[in-house]
Each structure stands twice: as structure tokens, then as C-alpha cells.
C-alpha positions in Angstrom: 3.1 -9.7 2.3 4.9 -10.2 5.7 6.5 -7.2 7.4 10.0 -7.2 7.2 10.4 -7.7 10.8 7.4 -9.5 12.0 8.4 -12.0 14.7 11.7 -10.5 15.3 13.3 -9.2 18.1 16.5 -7.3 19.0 18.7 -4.7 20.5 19.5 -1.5 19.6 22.4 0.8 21.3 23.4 4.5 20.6 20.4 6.1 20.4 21.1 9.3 21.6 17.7 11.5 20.3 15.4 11.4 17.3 18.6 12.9 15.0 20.4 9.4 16.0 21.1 7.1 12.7 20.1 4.4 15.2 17.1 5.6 15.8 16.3 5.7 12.2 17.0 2.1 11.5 15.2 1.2 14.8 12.2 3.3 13.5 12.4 1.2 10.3 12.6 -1.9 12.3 9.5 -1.5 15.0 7.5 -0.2 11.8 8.3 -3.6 10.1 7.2 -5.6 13.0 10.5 -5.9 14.5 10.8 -5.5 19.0 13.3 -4.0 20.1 15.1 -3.5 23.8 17.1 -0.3 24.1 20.4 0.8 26.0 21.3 4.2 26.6 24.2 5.6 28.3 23.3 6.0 32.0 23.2 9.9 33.1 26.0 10.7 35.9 24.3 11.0 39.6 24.6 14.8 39.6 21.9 14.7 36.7 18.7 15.1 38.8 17.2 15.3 35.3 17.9 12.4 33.8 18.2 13.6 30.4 19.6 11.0 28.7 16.9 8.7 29.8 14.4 11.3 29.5 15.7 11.5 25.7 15.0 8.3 24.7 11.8 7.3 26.9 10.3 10.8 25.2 11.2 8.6 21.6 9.6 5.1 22.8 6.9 5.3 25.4 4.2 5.1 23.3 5.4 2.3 20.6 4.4 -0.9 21.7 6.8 -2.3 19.8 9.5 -1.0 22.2 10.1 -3.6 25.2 12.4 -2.4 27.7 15.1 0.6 28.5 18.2 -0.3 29.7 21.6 1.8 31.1 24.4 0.7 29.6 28.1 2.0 29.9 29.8 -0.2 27.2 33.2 0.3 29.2 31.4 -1.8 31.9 31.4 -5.6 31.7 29.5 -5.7 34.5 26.9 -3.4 32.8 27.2 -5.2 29.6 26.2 -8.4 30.8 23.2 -7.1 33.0 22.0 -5.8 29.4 21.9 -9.4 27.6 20.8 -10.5 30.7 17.5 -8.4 30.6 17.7 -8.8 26.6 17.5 -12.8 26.7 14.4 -12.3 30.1 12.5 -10.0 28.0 13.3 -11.2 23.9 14.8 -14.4 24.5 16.9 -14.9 21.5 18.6 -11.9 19.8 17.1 -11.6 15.9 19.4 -8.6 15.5 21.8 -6.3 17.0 22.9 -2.7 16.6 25.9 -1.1 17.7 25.9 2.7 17.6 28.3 3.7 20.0 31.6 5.9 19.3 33.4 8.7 21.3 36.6 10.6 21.8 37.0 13.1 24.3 36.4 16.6 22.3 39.9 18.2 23.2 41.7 15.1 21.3 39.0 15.1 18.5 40.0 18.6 18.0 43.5 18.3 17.7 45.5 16.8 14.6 46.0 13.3 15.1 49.5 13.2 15.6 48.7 14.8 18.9 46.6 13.0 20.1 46.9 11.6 24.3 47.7 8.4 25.4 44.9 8.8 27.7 42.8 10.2 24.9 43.6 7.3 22.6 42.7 4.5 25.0 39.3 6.1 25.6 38.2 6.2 21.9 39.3 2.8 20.8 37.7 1.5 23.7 34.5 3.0 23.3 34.2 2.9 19.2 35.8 0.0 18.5 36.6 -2.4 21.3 32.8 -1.9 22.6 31.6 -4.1 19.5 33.8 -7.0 20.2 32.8 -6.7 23.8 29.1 -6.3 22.9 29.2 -9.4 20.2 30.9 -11.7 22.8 28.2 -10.8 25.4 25.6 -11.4 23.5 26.7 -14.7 21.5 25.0 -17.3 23.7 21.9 -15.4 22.7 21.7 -14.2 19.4 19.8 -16.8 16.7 20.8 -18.9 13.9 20.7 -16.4 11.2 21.0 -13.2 13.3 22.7 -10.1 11.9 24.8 -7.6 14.4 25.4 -4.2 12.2 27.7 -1.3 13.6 27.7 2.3 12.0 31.3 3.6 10.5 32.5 6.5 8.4 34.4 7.0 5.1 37.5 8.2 7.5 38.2 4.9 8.6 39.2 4.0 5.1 41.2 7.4 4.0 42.3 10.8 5.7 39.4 12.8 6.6 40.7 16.2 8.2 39.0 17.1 11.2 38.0 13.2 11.5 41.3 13.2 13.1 41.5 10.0 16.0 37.8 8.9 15.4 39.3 8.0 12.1 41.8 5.9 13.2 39.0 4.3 15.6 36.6 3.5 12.6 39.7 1.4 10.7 40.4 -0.4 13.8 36.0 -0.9 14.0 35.8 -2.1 10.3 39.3 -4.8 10.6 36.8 -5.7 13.9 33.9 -6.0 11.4 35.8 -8.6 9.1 36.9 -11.1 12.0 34.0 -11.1 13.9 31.9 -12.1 10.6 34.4 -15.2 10.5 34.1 -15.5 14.2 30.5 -16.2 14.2 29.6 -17.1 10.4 30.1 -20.9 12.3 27.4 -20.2 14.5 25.4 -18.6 11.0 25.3 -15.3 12.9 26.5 -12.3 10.3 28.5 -9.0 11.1 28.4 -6.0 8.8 29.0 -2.3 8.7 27.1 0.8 7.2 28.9 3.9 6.0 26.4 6.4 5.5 28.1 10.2 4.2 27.8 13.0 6.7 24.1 13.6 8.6 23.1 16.2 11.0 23.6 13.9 14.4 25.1 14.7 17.6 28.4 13.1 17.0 28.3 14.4 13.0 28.3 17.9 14.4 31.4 17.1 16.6 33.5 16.3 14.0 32.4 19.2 11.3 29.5 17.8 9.5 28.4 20.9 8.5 31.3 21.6 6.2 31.5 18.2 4.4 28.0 18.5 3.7 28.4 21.1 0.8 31.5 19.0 -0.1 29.8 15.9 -0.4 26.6 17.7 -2.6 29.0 19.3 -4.7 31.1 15.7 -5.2 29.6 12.6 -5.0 27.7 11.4 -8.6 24.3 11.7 -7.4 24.7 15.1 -6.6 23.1 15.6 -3.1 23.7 14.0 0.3 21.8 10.9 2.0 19.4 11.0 4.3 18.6 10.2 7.6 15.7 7.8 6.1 17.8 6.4 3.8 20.1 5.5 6.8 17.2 3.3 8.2 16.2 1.4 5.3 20.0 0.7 4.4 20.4 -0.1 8.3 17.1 -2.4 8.7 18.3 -4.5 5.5 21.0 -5.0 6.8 19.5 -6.3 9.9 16.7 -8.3 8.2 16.6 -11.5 6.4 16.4 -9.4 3.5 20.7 -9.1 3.2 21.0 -13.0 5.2 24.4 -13.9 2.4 26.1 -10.8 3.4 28.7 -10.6 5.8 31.7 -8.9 6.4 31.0 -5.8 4.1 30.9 -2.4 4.5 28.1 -0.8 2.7 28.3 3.0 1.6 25.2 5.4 1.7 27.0 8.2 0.2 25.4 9.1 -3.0 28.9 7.6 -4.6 30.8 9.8 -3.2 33.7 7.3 -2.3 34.0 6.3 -5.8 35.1 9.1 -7.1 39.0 9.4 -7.8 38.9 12.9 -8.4 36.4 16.3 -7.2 34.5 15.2 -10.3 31.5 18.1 -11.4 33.0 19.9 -8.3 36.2 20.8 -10.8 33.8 22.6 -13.4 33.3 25.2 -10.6 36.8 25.9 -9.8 37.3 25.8 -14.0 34.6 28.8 -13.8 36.5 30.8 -10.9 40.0 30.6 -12.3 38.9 31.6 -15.5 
């Protein structure tokens, strides 16, 4: 049987270290056959260490599947376009593209939402949700009849998460952005979709409190545990593949259930059990 990916090639933003969920579904993808270009965010000039590049070369160096490393700061045009320019030199047409790029500066992710900055607000719509529209319309001259483009949201987008706090309203804005974009390129039979995983030890999990929804989501959801980062690669890399090519416009949940539920479910037995 063919490998998932053989013959495909793509690119793959957000990888930030080996705990990335882009990582994971770019693991899946180069193990399937799949070659992919990566971006990373550039390190600042005072970094004489490099580290964000020294991250993700560390990840890649040795996979021959891997075909080039690219800086990209996704509030850049100038540095988005250099990206597909490289992409289309070294892949030629786009089989697939990941966006896994969100931010908020910590001081307004830590606050209530209601008090969130101007400033602060700008930033993070920019970053988590703009930067897919900008990213899609860069690359649309190059991505393949029958290409897929996935980006990564969260639960909060869809109801109040506390703590989530602006990212939240960021990931509502990224899956409305989700919808039209699939209707904006279904005509050229390119597809758009978003995954949802529950909360997973990552950089960007940890800022926002992933360590206390964790227990929450174990103690909820119907399966009775939380996903994993492995899980988040298969789920991602079907996405991507051929595998998922009359699905667009969805959001797909890798949550053990836990959005279904319309009450704390099992979790109520154990507050039954502590109020007597």
C-alpha cells in the first residue's frame, strides 16, 4: 500500500520544539512520505544563540524528508512572500499547508478579557488569526488542485474558557476565517479546515493553564482521559492527506468528547461523594 504522503510536498509553520502539535502532524507527514519546508520565527539580533533556529534544525537535520528552513515573521509580508517564494524554488506546488501560529502578549493573556489593551488586542488577532488569511493568500498561486491548508484552534473559541481569556476571542475570529476561506478556495478545489485538539503539554498550552484543565478534561470528557500528542498528528496528517479530500470548512475535535457533554457528566459522582 502507498504511504500516505508519498509524492507530497508542503509547508509546515509553528513548530516551536519537539512538544509542538505541529511537529507531531509534521512527524506523521515526513513518516508517510510527505516533504516538507519549515518556517520558524526568526530569533531577535541580540540572540547570538540562535535558539529558535537551533530548536528546530536540532528536530530536522537528519530527516531527509525535511527540505529547507526558513524565518518567517507572519506580521511581515515581506517575509511571507520570501517564504512561498523559497516554498514554490524548492517544492514547486504546495500539497498541503499548516498553520500553527498564535500569540498574545503574556500581560493581556493574563488579565480578564474585559481588560484587555488596544495594543494588546491588535497583536493577537494579527498574529492568531489574521496570519492565516495572510498565509493562504500568499501561498494560493502555489498550492495544488486538491491541496488541504489546516490551522490548529481550541474549544475556547467556541465557549468561555477562563484563563483562555483574549486567545479565545482570537480562535472565534480564526475558525469564522476557517469557513470563508474554505468557500474562497473550494473554486480552485483547494480545502481549509481546523483541528481542536483538548489541552497538551506545549509551549503555548502552558501559557494559558494547561496544567489545570488537564485533570478537568480526564475527569469530564466520555472517554475518560485526555488526547495525545500522537493522536494530534494522525488527526492533523488526515486532515492534510487525501485521506479527508470532501471535507472542508470543519472543525474537528480531538478531545475524548469532551465538548459534547452538556453537563460535568461522571465528574458530578465525585462531588455527589464529597457533599455527602
Amino acid at each position: 500500500m502507498q504511504r500516505l504522503f508519498e509524492n507530497k510536498k508542503g509547508l509546515i509553520t509553528g513548530v516551536f520544539n519537539k512538544q509542538s502539535i505541529a511537529w507531531a502532524i509534521a512527524e506523521q507527514i515526513m513518516a508517510g512520505g510527505g516533504i516538507c519546508g519549515f518556517s520558524y520565527m526568526p530569533d531577535k539580533p541580540e540572540d547570538e544563540r540562535k535558539k529558535n533556529l537551533s530548536r528546530i534544525t536540532k528536530l530536522i537535520e537528519d530527516n531527509p524528508q525535511s527540505a529547507f528552513i526558513q524565518p518567517m515573521d507572519v506580521t511581515n509580508d515581506a517575509h511571507i512572500a520570501e517564504l512561498m517564494r523559497i516554498a514554490k524554488e524548492k517544492l514547486g506546488g504546495l500539497d498541503f499547508l499548516l498553520h500553527s501560529i498564535a500569540f498574545a502578549p503574556p500581560e493581556d493573556l493574563a488579565r480578564d478579557t474585559i481588560e484587555t489593551s488596544r495594543a494588546g488586542f491588535k497583536l493577537a488577532m494579527e498574529i492568531s488569526a489574521f496570519s492565516l488569511i495572510a498565509l493562504a493568500n500568499a501561498a494560493k498561486d502555489i498550492l495544488n488542485p486538491g491541496a488541504s491548508v489546516l490551522t490548529l484552534t481550541y474549544y475556547g473559541g467556541e465557549r468561555p474558557v477562563p484563563g483562555y481569556n483574549i486567545m479565545g476571542v482570537c480562535k472565534a475570529a480564526l475558525d469564522s476565517i476557517v469557513k470563508y476561506l474554505a468557500f474562497d478556495l473550494g473554486a480552485r478545489h483547494v480545502r481549509v479546515n481546523a483541528l481542536s485538539p483538548g489541552p497538551l503539554q506545549t509551549v503555548s498550552g502552558r501559557g494559558a493553564g494547561v496544567d489545570e484543565m488537564l485533570s478537568l478534561y480526564e475527569a469530564i470528557a466520555p472517554l475518560g482521559r485526555n488526547v495525545t500528542h500522537e493522536e494530534a498528528g494522525k488527526c492533523g496528517a488526515f486532515l492534510l492527506s487525501e485521506m479527508s479530500a470532501g471535507i472542508t470548512g470543519e472543525i474537528l475535535h480531538l478531545d475524548g468528547g469532551y465538548n459534547i457533554m452538556g453537563s460535568p457528566g461522571r465528574m458530578l459522582d465525585r462531588f455527589k461523594t464529597a457533599t455527602g
